[in-house]
Every structure is written in C-alpha cells, then in structure tokens.
N, C-alpha and C positions, 0 to 999 in steps of 0.2 A: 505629500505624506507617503511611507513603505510603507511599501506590507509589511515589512518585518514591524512595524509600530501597533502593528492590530495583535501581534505577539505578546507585546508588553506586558508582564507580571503573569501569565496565564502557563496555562498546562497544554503543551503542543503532546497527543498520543500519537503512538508506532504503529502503524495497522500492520500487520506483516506476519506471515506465516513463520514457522522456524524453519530455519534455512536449511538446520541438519537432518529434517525429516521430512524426504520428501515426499510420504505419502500423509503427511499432514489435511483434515479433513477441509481445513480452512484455506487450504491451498485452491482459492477459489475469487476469481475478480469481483461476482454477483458480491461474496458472503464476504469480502473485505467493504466491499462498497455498504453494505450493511451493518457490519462493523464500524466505520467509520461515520455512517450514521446516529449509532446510540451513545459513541462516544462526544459526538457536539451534542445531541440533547443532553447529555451527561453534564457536559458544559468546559469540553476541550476546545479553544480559540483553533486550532490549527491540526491538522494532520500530515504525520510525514506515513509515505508507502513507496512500496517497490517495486516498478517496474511498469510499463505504458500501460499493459491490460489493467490492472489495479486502479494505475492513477485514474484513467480513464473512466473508470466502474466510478469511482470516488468522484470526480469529477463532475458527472451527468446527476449525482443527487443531492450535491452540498458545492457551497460558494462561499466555505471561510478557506484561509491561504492550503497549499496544500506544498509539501515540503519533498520532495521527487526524487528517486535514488534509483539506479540501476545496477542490481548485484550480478555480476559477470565476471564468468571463470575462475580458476584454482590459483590462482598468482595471489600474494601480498595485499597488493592493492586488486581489491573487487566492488568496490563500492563507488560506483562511476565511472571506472577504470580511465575513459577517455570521451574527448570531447564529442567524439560520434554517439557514445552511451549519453551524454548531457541532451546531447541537440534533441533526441529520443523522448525522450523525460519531459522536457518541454514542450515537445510540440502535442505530447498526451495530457499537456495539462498543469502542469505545475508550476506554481509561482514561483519558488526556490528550490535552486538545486544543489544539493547536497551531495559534495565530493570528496575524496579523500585526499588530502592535501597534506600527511605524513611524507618523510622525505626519500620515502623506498622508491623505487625505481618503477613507472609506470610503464604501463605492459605496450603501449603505443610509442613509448620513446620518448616524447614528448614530459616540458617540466608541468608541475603545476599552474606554473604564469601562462606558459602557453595556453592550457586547456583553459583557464580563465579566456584569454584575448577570444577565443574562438567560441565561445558562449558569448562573452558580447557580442561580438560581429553577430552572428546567426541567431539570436534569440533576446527578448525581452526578462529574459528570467532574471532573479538574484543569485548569488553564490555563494553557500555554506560551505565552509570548510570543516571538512571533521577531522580532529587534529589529535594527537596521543601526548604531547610533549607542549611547552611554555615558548621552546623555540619554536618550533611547527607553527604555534600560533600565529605568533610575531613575523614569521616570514610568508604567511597566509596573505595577512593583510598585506603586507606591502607588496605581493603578489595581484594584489587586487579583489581580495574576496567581500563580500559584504558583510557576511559575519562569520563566526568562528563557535565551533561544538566543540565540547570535550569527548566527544560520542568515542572516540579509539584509545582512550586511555584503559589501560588495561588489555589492550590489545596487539599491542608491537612491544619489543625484545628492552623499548624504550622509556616505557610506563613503567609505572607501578604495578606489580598483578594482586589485585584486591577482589574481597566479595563484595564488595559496596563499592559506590561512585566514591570517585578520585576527586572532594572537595578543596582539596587545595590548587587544584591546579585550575577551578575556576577563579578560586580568589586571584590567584596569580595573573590570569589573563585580563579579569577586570580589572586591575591594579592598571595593564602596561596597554591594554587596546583600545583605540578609539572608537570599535564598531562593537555589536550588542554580541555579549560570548552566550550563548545556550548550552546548559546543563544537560548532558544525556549520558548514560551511561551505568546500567544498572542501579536507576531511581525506583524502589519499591515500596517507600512508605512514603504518610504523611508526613515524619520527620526529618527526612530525606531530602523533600520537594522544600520544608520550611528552610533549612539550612545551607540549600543552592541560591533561595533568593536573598539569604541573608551574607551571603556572600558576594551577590551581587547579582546574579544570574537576571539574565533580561526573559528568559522564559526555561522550563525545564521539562525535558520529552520525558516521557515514559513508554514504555512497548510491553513487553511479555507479561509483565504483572497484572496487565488490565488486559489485552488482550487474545492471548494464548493460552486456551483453555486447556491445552496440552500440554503448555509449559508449567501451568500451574497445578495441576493435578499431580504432575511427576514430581514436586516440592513437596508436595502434602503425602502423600501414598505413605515415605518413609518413617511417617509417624502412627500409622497403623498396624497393627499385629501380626495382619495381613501382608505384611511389606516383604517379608521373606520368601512368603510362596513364587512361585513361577507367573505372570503377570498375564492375563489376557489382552493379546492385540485387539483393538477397535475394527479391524481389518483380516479376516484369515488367512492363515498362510496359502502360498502359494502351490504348494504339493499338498495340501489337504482337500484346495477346490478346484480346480482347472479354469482358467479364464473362461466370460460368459456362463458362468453356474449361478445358479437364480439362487439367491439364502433371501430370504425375509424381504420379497418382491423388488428386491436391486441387483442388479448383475455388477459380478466383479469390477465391469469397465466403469460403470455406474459409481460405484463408491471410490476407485481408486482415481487414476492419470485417466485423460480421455484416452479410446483405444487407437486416435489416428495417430499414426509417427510416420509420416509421408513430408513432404514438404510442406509449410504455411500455407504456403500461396496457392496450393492446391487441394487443401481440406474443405472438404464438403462445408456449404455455409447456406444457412437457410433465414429469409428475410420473415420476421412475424413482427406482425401487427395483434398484440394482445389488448383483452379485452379490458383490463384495467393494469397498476401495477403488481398485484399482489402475487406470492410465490406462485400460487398455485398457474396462474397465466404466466409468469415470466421463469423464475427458478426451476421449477419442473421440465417445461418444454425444452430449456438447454442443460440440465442432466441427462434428460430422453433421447438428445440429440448425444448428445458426448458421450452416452453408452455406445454410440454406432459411429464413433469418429467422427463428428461433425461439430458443425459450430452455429448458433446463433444470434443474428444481429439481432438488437429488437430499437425501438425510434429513442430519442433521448426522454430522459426521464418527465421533463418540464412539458413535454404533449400527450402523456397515460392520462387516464383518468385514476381518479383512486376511487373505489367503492363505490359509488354510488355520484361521485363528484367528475363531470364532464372533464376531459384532456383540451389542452390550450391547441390546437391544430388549426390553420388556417382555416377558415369558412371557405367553404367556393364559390366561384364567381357568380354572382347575382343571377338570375334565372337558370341558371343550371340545375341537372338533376342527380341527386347523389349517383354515382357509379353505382354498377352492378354486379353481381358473382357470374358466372359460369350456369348459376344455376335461377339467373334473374330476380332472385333477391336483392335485394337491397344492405351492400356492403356498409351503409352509413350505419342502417338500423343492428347489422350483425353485429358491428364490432364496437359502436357506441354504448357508453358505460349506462348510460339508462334506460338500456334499453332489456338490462336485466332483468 
C-alpha cells in the first residue's frame, strides 16, 4: 500500500507562509507546525510545506503523509529546483516530494528524469510532479513520477491565466494517466473541491484560503469602506523605530526575521529541555532567543509532557539516581511535568 492511497478522496492543505512577504508573521517552523496541526484535527488526510525547518516542525507533531517542497531562488523553476533541493526535503521528513516537472530549463542543468533517477537512488520518498500543461503531465509520468499535480497551471507562459483552478486540465490528465493526478491550484471553495473530485481528482490541496491569515485578510479588506485609506502595517516601519526598540514588550528582532545573518552553522544554538509542550515553555523561549540571533533546539515532540501528562523519555537505569543541577536539585523533579 502508498502513501499516496491514505490521500484517496481527501483534502491534502498548504502549510506555507507567502512567498511574496517576507515578513509574514507565520513565517515561522514552530507556527507552521501548528498550523499544520489544526488542520488534521480539522480533518486534512495530508499536508504539503516548504522547506526542511517547516517539514521538520510538522514532522515531530503529526504522522499523516507529508507532501515536501523546496522553494529556491529567482529562476522559472523554484519549486524543488534540483535533486540536491529533493534529497533535502527528504531526509527532513517527507513522504513525497513535490517537484516541478514543467518543461523550462532547470537551474542544475539537469532534465526532470534525471532529478527523478537521483531521488530514487538516495531516498525512499515518492515524486510529485507539479505540472502547468497535459503534456508536462504525460511526460512526467513517463519520466518516472508517481503522481502528477495541476499545482503550475496558471503559472507558466503555458497555462491558462485564470482566478480559479484550471478544471479541465485535471479532467484531461485523468482521462490519459495511469498514476493518481491531485488537484491544486487556487482551490477556495467547497464548490471547487466538489468539482475536482468529480472530475476525477485523487485528492485536492488547498493553501492560502485556509491557511494564510494574511492572504486572506487582503481579499476581504477591499470590501470595506475603509479599503481606501492608507493601510496599517502589522509590523512598523523601519525609519519610524530603529531596530531593538521595544513597542508593546517585543523588540523589532522579535516580531520580524531573527537578528542573526552570519553563517548557519555558526548561529548561536541553545539545547532546552522544557517543562511541558505548551507556547509558553517552547514558543516563547525560541522567539526570546531569535530576538538575540540565536536558535533553539528543543527534544522531539513525542518525549514533552503535555500539561499535567508525563513525556515518553527513557526511565533510567534501575538503581540509579535521577541527575542533578549545579545547584543539587534534582533535574528529574525540575523539569518533570508533575511536578508542577
């Protein structure tokens, strides 16, 4: 049995900040990965998200499929760009990896069959092809993809340019593919979703409409009175506060990008063990830390305790005594959830 069969008839959602704003406030792994949680309680089979920090976040709090994409660079194709972006995606996490397999010219050189061979060889994942055109499709598959998105219709010089998803071109692909085609592509209603599966669609994504409160706010705004005035940013400008100026107990660094722009692999990183999962132990202490450039790891989700409910962490070895602080307390009793 695929994974893509745990897809079947259901609503795969977009976790994903917008791309064109990049001080978007959801531009954040924690608040995707939470995102991504209320939309399976919501009762989303699948999530597709962008980029290893993301999938990662997503990853450590949910085990339905997870649909994997890397947006890199200003070229044509950015949407996986190449098989190094793939291997990436994978090894953060993702069941399927979702590439752009339109026929523009990929920024590695490399054709799309290539970048397929080189996902098998190196990774267990599946390969979606996201495809703008009925040929694209067709040469997907025989490229070796496992299945096929309409996700770039409306996107290349190639498509259609529509406000609405491009339904005929799923009909189309259902008609001629033997692997399952998913519906993505500027789905925003319940009418929408009814008429992809009635076209055939083996599942159909959605993104911005459920979850970017930013994207949807700016849809709605131009229907109020208010729509004319000058808009206030979420964010103040930048010549009104000087970076590090404290407004409403968050500093600039705080609400915007973290302030480190040094290298990755040399940004401060701080290992915590918090006391349960909730914001206030985990979310907080890594905004607190990314006010001052840093970063924190915290242990995978399935060893926290929640509230008042103990963390799954190894017991220690039989006669042993719990470790102790610095300060001879007892680490077990500190950081154990009931010990609240």
């Amino acid at each position: 049995m695929s994974v893509l069969d745990d897809l079947t008839g259901g609503l795969v959602v977009s976790c994903q900040p917008l791309p064109d704003e990049p001080d978007d406030p959801m531009r954040d792994p924690y608040v995707q990965g939470r995102v991504a949680a209320a939309v399976v309680r919501g009762g989303a089979v699948a999530v597709r998200a962008n980029g290893p920090a993301d999938i990662r976040a997503i990853r450590a709090v949910l085990d339905v499929p997870v649909i994997g994409l890397y947006k890199h660079g200003t070229d044509d194709i950015f949407i996986t760009p190449t098989a190094a972006h793939a291997i990436e995606v994978a090894r953060a996490g993702a069941d399927i990896i979702a590439v752009d397999a339109t026929d523009r010219p990929r920024p590695d050189g490399r054709s799309f069959a290539d970048t397929v061979r080189a996902i098998r060889e190196r990774t267990d994942a599946l390969v979606l092809a996201d495809v703008s055109t009925t040929a694209e499709g067709v040469a997907a598959v025989e490229a070796g993809a496992d299945a096929v998105a309409t996700t770039l219709s409306g996107y290349t010089l190639a498509s259609p340019q529509t406000d609405g998803p491009d339904l005929g071109l799923v009909a189309r692909l259902v008609a001629l593919l033997p692997v399952p085609v998913i519906a993505e592509g500027r789905y925003r209603t319940k009418e929408q979703i009814g008429r992809a599966f009635e076209a055939g669609a083996h599942a159909v994504v959605m993104g911005n409409a459920v979850t970017s409160p930013l994207w949807i706010t700016r849809r709605l705004v131009p229907a109020t009175p208010r729509a004319a005035a000058p808009q206030r940013r979420g964010r103040a400008d930048e010549e009104t506060y000087p970076p590090g100026h404290r407004r409403g107990g968050l500093t600039a660094a705080t609400i915007g990008r973290p302030a480190y722009a040094g290298p990755a692999d040399r940004q401060p990183t701080v290992a915590l063990v918090p006391l349960d999962d909730r914001p206030v132990n985990t979310y907080c202490p890594q905004m607190t830390a990314a006010s001052a450039g840093a970063q924190v790891h915290l242990p995978p989700r399935e060893l926290l305790g929640r509230f008042f409910t103990p963390g799954d962490a190894p017991p220690s070895p039989a006669g042993s005594a719990p470790p102790t602080t610095s300060t001879g307390t007892s680490s077990r009793s500190a950081c154990s959830p009931t010990a609240v």
